[in-house]
N, C-alpha and C positions, 0 to 999 in steps of 0.2 A: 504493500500500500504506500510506503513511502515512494515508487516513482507516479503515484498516480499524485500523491500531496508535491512534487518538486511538477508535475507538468504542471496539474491546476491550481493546488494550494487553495482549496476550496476544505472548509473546516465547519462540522454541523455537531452540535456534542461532543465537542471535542473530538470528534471521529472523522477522521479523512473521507472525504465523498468520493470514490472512484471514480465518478466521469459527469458530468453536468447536463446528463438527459438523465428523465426520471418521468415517472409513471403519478398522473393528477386522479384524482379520484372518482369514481365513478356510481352513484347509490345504487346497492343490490347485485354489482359487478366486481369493481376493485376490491377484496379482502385480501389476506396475505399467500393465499395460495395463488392466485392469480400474478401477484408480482415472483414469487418463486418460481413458477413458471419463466419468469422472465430477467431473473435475475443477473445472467451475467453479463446484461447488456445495461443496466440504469444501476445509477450512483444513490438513489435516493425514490420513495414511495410514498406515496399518502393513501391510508387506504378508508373505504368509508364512501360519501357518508354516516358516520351514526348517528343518531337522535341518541339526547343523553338524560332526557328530564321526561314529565308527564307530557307535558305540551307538544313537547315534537314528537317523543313516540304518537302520541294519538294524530299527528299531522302526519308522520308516516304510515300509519295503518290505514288513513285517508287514503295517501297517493297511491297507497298498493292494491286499495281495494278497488281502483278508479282500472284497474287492468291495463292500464297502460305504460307505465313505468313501474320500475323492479324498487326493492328496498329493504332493509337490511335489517327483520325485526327480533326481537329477542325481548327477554322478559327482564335482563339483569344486564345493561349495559357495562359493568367493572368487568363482572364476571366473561364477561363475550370480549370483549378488549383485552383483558387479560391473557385471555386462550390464543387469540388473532397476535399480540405482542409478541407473547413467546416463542411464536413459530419464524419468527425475523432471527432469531439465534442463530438460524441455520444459514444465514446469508453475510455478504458484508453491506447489505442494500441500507440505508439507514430510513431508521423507522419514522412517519408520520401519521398521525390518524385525523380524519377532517371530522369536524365536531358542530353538530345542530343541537345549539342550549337557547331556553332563552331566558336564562336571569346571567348572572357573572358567576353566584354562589351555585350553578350548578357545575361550570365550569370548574370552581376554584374545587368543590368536593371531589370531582372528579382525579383533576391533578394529585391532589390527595392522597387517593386510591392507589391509582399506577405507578406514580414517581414520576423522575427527569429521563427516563431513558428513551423517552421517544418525542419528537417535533408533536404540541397539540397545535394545529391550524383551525383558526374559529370558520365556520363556515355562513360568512356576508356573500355568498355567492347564489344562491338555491334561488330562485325565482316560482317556484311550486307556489299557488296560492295558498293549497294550507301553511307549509311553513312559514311564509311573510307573514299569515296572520297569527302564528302560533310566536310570532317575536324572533325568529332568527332569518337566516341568509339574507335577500336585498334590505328586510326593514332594517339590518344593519347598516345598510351603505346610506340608508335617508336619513338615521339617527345616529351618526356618527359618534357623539359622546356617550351615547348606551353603548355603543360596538367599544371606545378606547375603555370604560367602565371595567369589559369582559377582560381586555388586555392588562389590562390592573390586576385585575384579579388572579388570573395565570401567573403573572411574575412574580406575584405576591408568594407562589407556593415556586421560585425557584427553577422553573421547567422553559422550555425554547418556545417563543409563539412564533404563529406563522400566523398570517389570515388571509382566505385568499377570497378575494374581489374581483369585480366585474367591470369594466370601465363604462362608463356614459351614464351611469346611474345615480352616484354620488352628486350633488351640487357641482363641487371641483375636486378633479380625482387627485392634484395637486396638492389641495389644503387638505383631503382626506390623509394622503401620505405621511404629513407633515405631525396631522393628529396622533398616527399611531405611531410613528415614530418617537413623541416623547411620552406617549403616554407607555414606551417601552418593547412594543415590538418589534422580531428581531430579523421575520422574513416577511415579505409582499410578494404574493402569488397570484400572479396579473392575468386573468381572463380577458385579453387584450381585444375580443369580439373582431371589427372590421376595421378597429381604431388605426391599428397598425403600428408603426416604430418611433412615429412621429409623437404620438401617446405615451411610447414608454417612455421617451428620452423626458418629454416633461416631468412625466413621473421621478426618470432617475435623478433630474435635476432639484427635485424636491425635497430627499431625502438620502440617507448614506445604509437605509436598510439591504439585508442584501433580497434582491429580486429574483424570482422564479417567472418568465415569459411563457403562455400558456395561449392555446389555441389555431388548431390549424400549421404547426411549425413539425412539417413532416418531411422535408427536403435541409438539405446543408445550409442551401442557400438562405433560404428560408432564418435556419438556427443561424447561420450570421449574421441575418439582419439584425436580430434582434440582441446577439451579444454585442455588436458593433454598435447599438443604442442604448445599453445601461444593463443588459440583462446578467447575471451571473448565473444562471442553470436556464434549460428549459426543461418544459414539460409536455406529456401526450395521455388523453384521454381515448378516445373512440380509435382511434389509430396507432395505439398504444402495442400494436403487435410485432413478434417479436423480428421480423425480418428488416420492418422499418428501425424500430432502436438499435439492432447491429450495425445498419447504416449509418447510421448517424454518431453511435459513440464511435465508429472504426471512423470515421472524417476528421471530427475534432479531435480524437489522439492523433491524429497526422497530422493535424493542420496545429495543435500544439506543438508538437515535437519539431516541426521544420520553425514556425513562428516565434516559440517561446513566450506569447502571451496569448492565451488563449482567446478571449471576451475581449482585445486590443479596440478602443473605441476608432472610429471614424475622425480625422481631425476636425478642428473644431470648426474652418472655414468650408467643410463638404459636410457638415449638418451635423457631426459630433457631439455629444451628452460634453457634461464637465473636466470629466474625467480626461479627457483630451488637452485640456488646460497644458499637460506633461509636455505636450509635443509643438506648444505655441511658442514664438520668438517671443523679442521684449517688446513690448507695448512705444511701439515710434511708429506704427502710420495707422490710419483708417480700416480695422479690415474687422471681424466677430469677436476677436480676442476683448476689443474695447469696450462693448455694450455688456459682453458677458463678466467682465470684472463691475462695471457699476453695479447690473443683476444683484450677482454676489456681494456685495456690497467690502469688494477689496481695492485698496486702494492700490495704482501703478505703484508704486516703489515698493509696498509691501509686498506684492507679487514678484517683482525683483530678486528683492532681498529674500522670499521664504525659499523659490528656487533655488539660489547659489548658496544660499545656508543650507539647503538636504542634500546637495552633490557635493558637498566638500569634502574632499576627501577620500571622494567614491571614484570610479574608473568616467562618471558624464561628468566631472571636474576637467579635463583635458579638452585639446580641442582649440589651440589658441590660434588656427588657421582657419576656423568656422567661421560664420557670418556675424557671431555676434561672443566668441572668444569663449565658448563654450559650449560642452554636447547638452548641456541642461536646457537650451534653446535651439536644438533641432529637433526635424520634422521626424514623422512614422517612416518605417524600412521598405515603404511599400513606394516612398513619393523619393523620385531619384536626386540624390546629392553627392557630388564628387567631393566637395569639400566633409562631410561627414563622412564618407565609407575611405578617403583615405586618416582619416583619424583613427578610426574604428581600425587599419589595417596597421598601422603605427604603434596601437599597445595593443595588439592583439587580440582585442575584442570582437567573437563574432556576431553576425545581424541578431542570432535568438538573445545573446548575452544581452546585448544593446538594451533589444525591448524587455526582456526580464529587469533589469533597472528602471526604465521607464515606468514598469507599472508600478513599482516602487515609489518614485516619485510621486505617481498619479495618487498613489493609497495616502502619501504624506500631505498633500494639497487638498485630499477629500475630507481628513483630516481634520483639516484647517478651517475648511469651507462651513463644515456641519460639529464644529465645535461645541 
């Protein structure tokens, strides 16, 4: 597992993620037998939905009597969780269960029960009428302070939240991020509908959670759009079989291993999330770098100065034949520079080294931003 933590460096429980596709959860389909099936292709699993309280079991025995959709009913939600947990032993998949509550305290009981060894992801996703009326999935996304309430609460008992959401629902999916983020959340699991990349990058520009990209992301291309606009994993529901996830973790392990940053954002003047910031020159003409520092609310010189204070020292310190007397102000490996790659051939450094610093950087500047 440690070559899969030096490609992605992707860390959930403390437990290295093997590869940054993963299996979204499905009600009545996704349990843990279903990702073992699938296991040596996704890094990570959410399984579920469960209903965890009176209100949404009875909104699920609704949906299921309605014949139309499946769902996932039992009489003892610990006890059923429990059994579903333990069977993730057998994998190195890490564990998540999607969760339909609707108070916090049924949530916070719950955590209780199980412990910290698995992601609980609240679920503001479910659009079912009964369940919106029984108080969980979208009426979370319209009552935003009841949904960060539930995030309180989970943290309260020590354990990883996730929540995963629906874009175009919430007021601004923007100010929703921002909410759960200090109200403690530690993943955003983006049902990104037809929004597209343009939605997550707002998103990721919102907040420093790490994000899961979800929906319709069943080609390479596809999964680098979205890592190249803020996303750190994606994820597959309905498509979620096993021929496609080979495909896709066998890409982004080659396209790591040749790249060295796996999720390397797009820079920032070709539509680039923040995170791109790493790869902008110093702030002397007119071009994105400038509107995105006022955004941010960083002022030029401190931008300056936080660069050349995180390379000091480092191998992007060198470079005094570059445009602007250091690699801490060049571009991505992808946009051609003669002055950078004979630098880079001068101490040795190869292109993957390069951007493995880089995102280095980018992590110190994010850092900074979402302090």
């Amino acid at each position: 597992m440690m070559h899969a933590f030096e490609r992605f460096g992707i860390l959930i429980n403390d437990r290295v993620v093997r590869t940054p596709v993963g299996i979204a959860s499905m009600a009545g389909i996704v349990d843990a037998a279903y990702v073992l099936a699938r296991a040596d292709h996704i890094g990570f699993a959410f399984i579920g939905g469960y209903s965890i309280d009176e209100a949404t079991m009875a909104a699920a025995k609704a949906v299921a009597s309605g014949g139309e959709r499946r769902e996932f009913l039992y009489d003892d939600p610990v006890k059923e969780l429990n059994a579903q947990i333990a069977l993730f032993g057998k994998s190195d998949v890490i564990p998540g269960i999607n969760l339909r509550g609707s108070t916090p305290e049924s949530f916070r009981s719950l955590a209780g029960a199980l412990g910290d060894s698995v992601v609980y992801e609240i679920d503001a996703h479910c659009r079912q009428p009964a369940m919106v009326e029984a108080g969980c999935g979208e009426y979370y996304l319209k009552n935003p302070d009841r949904l960060a309430e539930v995030v309180r609460a989970l943290k309260a008992e020590g354990v990883t939240v996730s929540v995963k959401i629906r874009v175009g629902i919430a007021k601004d999916d923007r100010e929703l991020a921002r909410v759960l983020w200090k109200a403690g959340a530690d993943i955003l699991h983006i049902d990104l509908m037809d929004a597209g990349s343009a939605k997550l990058r707002q998103i990721r520009n919102s907040c420093p959670l790490m994000i899961i990209a979800n929906n319709s992301i069943t080609t390479f291309d596809r999964m680098r759009e979205m890592l190249s606009h803020g996303a750190d994993m994606v994820s597959l529901a309905r498509q979620s079989d096993e021929r496609t996830l080979a495909g896709l973790d066998a890409a982004i392990t080659r396209f790591a291993d040749e790249e060295g940053w796996y999720n390397s954002p797009k820079q920032l003047c070709r539509g680039g999330d923040i995170r791109a910031l790493t790869f902008c020159c110093m702030p002397v003409k007119e071009c994105p770098l400038i509107p995105t520092l006022d955004r941010i609310g960083m002022p030029r010189e401190e931008y300056v100065r936080m660069k050349l204070d995180s390379v000091r020292g480092t191998p992007l310190d060198a470079g005094s034949q570059t445009c602007f007397g250091s690699l801490a102000w060049c571009c991505k490996i992808s946009s051609p520079c003669m002055f950078r790659n004979m630098t880079l051939k001068q101490h040795g450094l190869s292109t993957k080294e390069y951007m493995r610093l880089k995102r280095e950087l980018s992590d110190t500047i994010m850092g900074r931003v979402f302090q």
